[in-house]
N, C-alpha and C positions, 0 to 999 in steps of 0.2 A: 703214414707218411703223406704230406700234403701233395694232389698233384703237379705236376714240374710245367705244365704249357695247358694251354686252353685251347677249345676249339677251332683257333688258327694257328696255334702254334707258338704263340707269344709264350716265353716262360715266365712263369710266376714271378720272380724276382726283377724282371724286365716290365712287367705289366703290374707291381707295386711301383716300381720306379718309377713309370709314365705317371702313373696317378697322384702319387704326390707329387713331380713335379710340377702338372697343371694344378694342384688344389696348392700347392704355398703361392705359387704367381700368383693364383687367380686371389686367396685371400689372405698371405702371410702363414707362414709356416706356426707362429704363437695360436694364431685362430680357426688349426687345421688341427681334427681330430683323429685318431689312430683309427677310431671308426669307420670315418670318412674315408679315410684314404684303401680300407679294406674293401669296403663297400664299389667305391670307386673302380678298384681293382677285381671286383667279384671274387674276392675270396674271405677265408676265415681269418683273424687275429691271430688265431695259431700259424696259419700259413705265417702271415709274417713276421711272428717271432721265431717260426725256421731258419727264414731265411737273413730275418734283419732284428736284429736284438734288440732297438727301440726306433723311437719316430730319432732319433738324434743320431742313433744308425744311417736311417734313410737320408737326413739332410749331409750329412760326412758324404754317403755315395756320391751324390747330386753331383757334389763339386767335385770329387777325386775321380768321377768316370772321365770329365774332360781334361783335369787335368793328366792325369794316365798318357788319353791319348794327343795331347800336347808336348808332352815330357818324349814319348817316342820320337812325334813328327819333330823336336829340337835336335835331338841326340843325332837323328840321320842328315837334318840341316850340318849341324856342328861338323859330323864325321868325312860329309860328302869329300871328294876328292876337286872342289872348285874352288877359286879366289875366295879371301875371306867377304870380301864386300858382296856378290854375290850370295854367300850362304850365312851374312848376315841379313842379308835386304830379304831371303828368302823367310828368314826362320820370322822376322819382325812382321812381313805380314802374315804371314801364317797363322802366329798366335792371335791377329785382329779377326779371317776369317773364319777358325774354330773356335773365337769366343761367341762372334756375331752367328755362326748357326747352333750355336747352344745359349743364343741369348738368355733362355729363360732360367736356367743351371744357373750363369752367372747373375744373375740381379736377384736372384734368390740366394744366394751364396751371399753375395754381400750385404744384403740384406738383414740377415738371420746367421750370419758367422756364431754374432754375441751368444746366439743362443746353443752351441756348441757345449758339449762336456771341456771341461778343463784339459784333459787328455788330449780327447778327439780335436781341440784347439789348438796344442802344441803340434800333433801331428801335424795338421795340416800346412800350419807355420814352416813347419819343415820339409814340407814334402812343396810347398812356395817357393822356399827356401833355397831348394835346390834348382829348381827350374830357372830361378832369376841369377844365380850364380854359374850354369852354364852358359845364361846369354850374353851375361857378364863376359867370362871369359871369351867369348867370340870378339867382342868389343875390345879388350886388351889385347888379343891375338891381334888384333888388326893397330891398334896403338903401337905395340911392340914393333911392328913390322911397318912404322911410318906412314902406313895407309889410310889410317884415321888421326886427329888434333888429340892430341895427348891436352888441349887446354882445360877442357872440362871433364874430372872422373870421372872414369866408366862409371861407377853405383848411381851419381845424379844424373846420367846417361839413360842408366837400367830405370831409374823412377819418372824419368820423363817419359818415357812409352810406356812406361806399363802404368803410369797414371792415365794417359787416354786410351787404353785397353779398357781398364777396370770402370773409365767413363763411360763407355759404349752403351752400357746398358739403360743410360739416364736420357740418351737421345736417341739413338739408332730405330730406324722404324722400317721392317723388310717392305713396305708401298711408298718409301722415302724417293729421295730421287737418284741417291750413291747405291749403289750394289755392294755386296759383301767384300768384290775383290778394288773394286774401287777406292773405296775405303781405306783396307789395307794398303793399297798399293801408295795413296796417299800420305798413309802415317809411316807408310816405310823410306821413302824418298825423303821427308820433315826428317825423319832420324839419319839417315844418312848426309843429306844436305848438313846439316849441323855436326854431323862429324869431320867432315872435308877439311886438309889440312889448307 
């Protein structure tokens, strides 16, 4: 059995991660070898065909680790016990600041989606899927209850912010002159602002 942590303590499947996700940044996941990314990671190939069944394994993690913990941080947006506007202005910027400190997740993700199993494709569709039809709902919960323009559907609502979400990665630079929460706070007020009846 391969071992579970190294020297500091970082576990295997934590310190595979790390290392492919710096080598597809640094050179596309198509031009990133299983090798390399062992190597990288100081371990065996075995090690990580323990832990991660292929390199198409690893790229699926990449993107499902944040969105995981995005899918959380919505759910408790959504459930909170405060105005909708509020815990949507919350959850809007939220998803801008944990895509921008996983910047590199995402521009890899969207980068290399194409190169996804057909499977691991649909998955992920769906597990998107799901994320943008609870933000959805926030949007019509506040529609319904007059506090947002029922003028424009919520779904061209949901694709206007999560189209400059998914831009971030083509601009955003952490020596920029916006901060993480700046940003967000920006794109959250634009989505809000445009909802106002």
């Amino acid at each position: 059995m391969p071992r579970t942590t190294d020297s500091d303590g970082t576990p295997v499947p934590q310190r595979l991660l790390n290392a492919a996700t710096r080598l597809f940044a640094e050179q596309g996941y198509d031009r990133t070898s299983v090798q390399e990314i062992v190597e990288a990671a100081g371990v065996t190939k075995g090690a990580l065909y323990h832990y991660f069944g292929s390199k198409d394994d690893l790229l699926h993690e990449v993107y499902a680790r944040v969105l995981r913990v995005q899918q959380e941080r919505l759910d408790a947006f959504a459930n909170a016990d405060e105005p909708i506007e509020k815990r949507l202005r919350g959850a809007a910027a939220d998803v801008v600041v944990t895509t921008i400190d996983n910047l590199d997740d995402a521009m890899i993700f969207f980068r290399s989606m194409h190169h996804l199993s057909p499977e691991k494709n649909k998955q992920v569709r769906a597990e998107r899927r799901r994320y943008h039809e609870r933000f959805r709902a926030l949007i019509e919960e506040g529609q319904q209850q007059g506090v947002f323009s029922k003028a424009t559907p919520a779904d061209l609502v949901v694709d206007y912010h999560f189209g400059s979400v998914h831009h971030l990665s083509t601009w955003y630079r952490p020596d920029g002159p916006l901060g993480p929460q700046e940003v967000a706070d920006h794109l959250a007020d634009l989505l809000l602002r445009a909802l106002r009846p």
